[in-house]
C-alpha positions in Angstrom: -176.3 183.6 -213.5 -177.2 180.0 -215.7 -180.8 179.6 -216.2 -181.4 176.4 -218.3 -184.3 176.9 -221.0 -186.7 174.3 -221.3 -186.5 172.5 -224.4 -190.1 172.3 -225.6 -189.7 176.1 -226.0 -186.8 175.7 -228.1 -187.7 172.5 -229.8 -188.1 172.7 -234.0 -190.3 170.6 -235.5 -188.6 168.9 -238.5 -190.6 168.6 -241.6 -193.1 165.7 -242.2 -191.7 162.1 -242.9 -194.3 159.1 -244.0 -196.0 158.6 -240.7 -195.5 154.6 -240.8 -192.0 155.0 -241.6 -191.8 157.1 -238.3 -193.6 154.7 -236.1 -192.0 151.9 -237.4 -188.1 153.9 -236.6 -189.3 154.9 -233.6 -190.9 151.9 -231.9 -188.6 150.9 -229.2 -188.4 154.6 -228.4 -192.3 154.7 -227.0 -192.3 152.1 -224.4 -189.9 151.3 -221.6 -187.3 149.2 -222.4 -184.8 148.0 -219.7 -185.8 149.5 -216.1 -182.9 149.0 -213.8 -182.6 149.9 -210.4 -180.6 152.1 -209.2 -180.9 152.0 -205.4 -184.6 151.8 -205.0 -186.2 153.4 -207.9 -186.0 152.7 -211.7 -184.2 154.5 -214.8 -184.9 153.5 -218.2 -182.1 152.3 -220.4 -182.3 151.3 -224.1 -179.1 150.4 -226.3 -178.7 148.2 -229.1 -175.7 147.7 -231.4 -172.5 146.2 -230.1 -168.6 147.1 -230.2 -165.5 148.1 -227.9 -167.1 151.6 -227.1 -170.7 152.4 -225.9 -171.9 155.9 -226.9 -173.8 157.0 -224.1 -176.8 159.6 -224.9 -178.0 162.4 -223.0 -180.9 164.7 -223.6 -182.2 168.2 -223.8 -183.7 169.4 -220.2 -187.4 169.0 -220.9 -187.2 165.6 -223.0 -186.1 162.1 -222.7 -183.8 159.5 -224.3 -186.3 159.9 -227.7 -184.7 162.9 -228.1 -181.9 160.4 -230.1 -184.7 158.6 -232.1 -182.9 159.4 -235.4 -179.2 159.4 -234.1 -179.3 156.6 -231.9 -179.8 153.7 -234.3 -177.4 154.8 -236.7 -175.0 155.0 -234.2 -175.9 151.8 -233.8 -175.3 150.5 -236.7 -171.4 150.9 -236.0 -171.2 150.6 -232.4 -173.5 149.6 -229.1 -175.3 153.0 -228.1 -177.4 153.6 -225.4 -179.9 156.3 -224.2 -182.1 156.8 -221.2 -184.3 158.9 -219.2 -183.5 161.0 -216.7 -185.0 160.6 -213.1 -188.7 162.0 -213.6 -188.8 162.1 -216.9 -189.7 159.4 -219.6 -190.1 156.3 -218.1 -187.8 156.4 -215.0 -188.8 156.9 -211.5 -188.7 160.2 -209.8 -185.9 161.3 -207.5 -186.1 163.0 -204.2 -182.9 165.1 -205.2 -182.8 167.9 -206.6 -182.6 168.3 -210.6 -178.8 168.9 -210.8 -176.1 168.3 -213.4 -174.2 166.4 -210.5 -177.3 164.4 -209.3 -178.0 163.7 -213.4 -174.3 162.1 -213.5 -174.3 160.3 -210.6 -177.5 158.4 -211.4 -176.1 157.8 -215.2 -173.0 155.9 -213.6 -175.3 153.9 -211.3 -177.0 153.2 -214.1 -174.7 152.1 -216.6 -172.9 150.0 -213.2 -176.0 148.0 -212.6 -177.0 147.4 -216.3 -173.4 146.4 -216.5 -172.5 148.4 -219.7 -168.6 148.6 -219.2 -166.4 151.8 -220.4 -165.1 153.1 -222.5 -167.4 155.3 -223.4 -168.1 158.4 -226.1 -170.3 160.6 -224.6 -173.5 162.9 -226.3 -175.4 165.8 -224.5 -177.4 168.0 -226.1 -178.6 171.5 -224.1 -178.9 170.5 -220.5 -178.0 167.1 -221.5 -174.1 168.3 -222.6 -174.1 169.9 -219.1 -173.8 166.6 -217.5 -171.6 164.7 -219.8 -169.4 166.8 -219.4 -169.4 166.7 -215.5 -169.4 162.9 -216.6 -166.2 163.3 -218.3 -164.7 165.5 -215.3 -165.9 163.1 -212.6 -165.1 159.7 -214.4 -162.1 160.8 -216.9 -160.8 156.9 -216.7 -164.1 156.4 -218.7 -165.2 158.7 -221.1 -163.1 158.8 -224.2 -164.8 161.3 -226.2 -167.2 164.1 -226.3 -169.9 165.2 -228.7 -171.9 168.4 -227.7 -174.8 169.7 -228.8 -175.3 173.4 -229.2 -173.9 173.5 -225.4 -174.6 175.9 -222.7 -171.6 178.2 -221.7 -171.2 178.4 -217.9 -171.5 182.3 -218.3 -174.2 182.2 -221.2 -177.2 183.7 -219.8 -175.3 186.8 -218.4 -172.9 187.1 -221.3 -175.7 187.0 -224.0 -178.2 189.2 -222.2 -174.9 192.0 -222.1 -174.7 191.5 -225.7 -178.2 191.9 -226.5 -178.5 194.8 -224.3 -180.8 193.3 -221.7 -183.4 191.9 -224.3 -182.1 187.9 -223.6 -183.7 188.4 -219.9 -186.3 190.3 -220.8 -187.3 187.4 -223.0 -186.8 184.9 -221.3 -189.0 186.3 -218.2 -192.3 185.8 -219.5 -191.2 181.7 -221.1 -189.9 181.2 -217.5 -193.4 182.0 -216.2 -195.4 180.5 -218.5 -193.3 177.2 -218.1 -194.1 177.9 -214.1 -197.5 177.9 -214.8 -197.5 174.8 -216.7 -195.9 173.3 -214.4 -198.1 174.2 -211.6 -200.9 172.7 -213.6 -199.0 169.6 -214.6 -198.5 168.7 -210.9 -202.4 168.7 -210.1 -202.3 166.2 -213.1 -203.1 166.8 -216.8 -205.8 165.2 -218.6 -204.4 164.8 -222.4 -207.8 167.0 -223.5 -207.2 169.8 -221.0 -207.3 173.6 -222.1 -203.5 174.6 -222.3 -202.3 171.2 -222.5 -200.7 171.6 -226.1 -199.3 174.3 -225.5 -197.5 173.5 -222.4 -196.3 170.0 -224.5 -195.8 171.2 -227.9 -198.5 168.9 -228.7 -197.8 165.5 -231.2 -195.6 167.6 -233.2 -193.8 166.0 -236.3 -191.2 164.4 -235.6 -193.0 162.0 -233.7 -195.2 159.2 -235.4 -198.1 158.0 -233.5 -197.3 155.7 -231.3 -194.2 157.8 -229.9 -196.1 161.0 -229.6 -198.6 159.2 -227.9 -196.1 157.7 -225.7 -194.9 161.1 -224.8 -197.6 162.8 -223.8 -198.6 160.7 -221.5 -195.3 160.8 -219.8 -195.8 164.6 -219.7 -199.1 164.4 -218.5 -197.8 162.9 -215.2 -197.3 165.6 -212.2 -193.6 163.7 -211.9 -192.6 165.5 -215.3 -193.2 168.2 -213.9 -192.1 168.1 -210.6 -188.6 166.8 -212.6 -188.3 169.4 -215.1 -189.1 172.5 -212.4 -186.3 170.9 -210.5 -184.3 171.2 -213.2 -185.1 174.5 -214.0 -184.7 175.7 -209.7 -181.3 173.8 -210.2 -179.7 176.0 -213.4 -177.4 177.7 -211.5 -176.2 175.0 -209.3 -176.1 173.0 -212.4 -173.9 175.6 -213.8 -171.7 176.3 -210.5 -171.0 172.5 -210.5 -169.2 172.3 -213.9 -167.5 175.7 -213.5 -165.9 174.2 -210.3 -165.2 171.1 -212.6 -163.1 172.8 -215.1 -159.7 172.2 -216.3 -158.5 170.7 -219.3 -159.4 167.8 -221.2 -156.1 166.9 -222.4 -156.7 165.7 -225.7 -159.4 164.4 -225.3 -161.2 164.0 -229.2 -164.7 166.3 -228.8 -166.6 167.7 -231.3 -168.9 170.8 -230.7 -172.1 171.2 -233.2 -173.4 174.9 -232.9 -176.9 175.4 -233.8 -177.6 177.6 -237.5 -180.6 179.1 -236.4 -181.4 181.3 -233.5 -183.8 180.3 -231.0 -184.1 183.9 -230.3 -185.0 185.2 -234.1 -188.2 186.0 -235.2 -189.4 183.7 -237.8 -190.2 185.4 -241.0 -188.6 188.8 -240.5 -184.9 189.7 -241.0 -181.9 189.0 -238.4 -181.4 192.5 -236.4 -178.3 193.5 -235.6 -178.4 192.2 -231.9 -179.6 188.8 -233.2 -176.6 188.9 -235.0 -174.3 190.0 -231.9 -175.8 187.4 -229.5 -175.4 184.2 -232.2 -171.8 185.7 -232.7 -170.9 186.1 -229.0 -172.5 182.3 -228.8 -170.7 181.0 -231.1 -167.0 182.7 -229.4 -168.5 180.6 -226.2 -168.5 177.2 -228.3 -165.0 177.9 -229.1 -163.8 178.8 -225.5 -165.3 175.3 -224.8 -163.5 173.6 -227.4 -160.3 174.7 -226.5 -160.5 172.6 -222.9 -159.0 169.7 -225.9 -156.5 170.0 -227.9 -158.3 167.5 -230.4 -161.5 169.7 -231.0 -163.3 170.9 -233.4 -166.6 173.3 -233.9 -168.8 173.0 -236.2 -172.0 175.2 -237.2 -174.5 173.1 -238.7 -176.7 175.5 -241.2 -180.6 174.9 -241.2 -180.1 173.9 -237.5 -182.2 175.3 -234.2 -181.2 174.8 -230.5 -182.1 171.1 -230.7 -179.6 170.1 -233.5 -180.5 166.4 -233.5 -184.3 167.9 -234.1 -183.5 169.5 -237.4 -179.9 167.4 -238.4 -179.5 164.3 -237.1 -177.2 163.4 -239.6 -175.3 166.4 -238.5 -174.9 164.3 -235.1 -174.1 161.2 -236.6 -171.2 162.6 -238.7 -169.9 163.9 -235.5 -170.4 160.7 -233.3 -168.5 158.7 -236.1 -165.5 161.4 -236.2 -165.0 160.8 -232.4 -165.2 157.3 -232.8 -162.9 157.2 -235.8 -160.2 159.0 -234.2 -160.1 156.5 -231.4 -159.3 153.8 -234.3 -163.2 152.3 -233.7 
């Protein structure tokens, strides 16, 4: 059993930066930016920056290419990098497939065809997103040239984490599973941005986001095709799962880079780690290492101060790692 969890449970918010200074970083982020079509409906595309190898950004399971607003243009700076929206979510067009990790990948290659954005590529998932590029990398190895994951989901986590915890992992993650089922029933009557619940379903402004951005998202969550997209999602876990399981083999050596989140999601905040806390990041951190060694050219890193959503709390952590990749393919 796989079950994806959505990230605007597991989302940290970072600690204030000068609110103009955010919306001014984060501008191109909070409107669409290049729709292209797919096959008759729309993903949203953004890259800027230019060189021989496009990094190619995909996000957490609840959020969209904004996710990257403080990776992305530094990466930039060195190289053309490019993030988008998934079907549903952001400002792309729904799909009438179901929310897989294989459906995720074959609409980024139709996308990155018809935008015409030419290999090679280094890929970047983070959570769900990490999922799919690395079905990506499976399905297209002629393509991708290297991998940067972010705090990545074991095929085997759920079950392997609730055994270590002693059933507690399920137990918890019962209640968030509902509650995210009840938002989502909600969501697809329509939200109004003032409804009761409506913050807490989103997360609310939050702060990493300046104005216009948080604004920007919201409204894209208060849209029943959110969450339509993200239940999908969440229905298609275990396929998700089953499909890169089925995938596996060895990446050769492949140059990849595995960030591991600091912080438990799973800790509560104030009040000393337990000993089962400590088990279950230990027996997740032993999963990021069994997924490392699919390359021969890999390395794991745990980035301290860091929850689930690394690139939330560290983006430079994500930017050192994106340049590493990069530099060992001489770019």
């Amino acid at each position: 059993m796989h079950r994806l969890v959505p990230g605007i449970i597991l989302v940290g918010l970072a600690s204030g930066v000068n609110g103009a200074a955010i919306d001014s970083r984060q501008q191109a982020f909070a409107h669409p930016q290049q729709l292209v079509d797919i096959g008759g409906r729309r993903l949203n595309l953004y890259c800027s920056g230019a060189g021989p190898v496009t990094v190619v950004f995909d996000a957490p399971s609840s959020e969209a290419g904004w996710s990257w607003h403080a990776v992305q243009p530094e990466v930039a700076k060195r190289t053309r990098a490019c993030v988008h929206d998934r079907a549903g979510l952001g400002f792309s067009d729904p799909s009438p497939l179901p929310g897989t990790s294989a459906n995720a990948v074959a609409d980024l290659h139709a996308l990155l065809a018809k935008a015409g954005i030419a290999p090679p590529y280094v890929m970047v998932g983070s959570s769900y997103g990490a999922n799919n590029v690395q079905l990506y990398a499976y399905r297209y190895p002629d393509e991708v040239k290297g991998l940067v994951l972010v705090d990545a989901p074991h095929d085997d986590e759920t079950d392997r984490l609730d055994k270590v915890s002693q059933g507690k992992l399920k137990q918890a993650m019962a209640p968030m599973d509902a509650f995210m089922r009840q938002c989502a029933q909600a969501g697809q009557q329509g939200w109004s941005l003032g409804a009761e619940g409506f913050v807490d379903c989103t997360g609310g402004t939050g702060e990493l986001y300046g104005r216009e951005l948080a604004a920007a998202r919201l409204a894209t969550m208060a849209r029943p095709a959110y969450w339509q997209a993200l239940v999908s999602q969440m229905d298609g876990g275990d396929a998700s799962a089953e499909q890169l399981k089925a995938a596996r083999r060895s990446y050769g050596d492949l140059p990849m880079v595995l960030l591991v989140r600091g912080v438990s999601p799973y800790a509560v905040p104030g009040q000393p780690q337990s000993a089962l806390n400590k088990a279950t990041e230990a027996e997740h951190l032993a999963m990021q290492k069994e997924l490392a060694a699919y390359s021969t050219r890999s390395s794991v890193r745990v980035v301290p101060g860091a929850g689930h959503v690394i690139q939330d709390f560290k983006p430079d952590a994500v930017v050192q790692a994106v340049n590493e990749v990069l530099g060992q393919l001489g770019r």
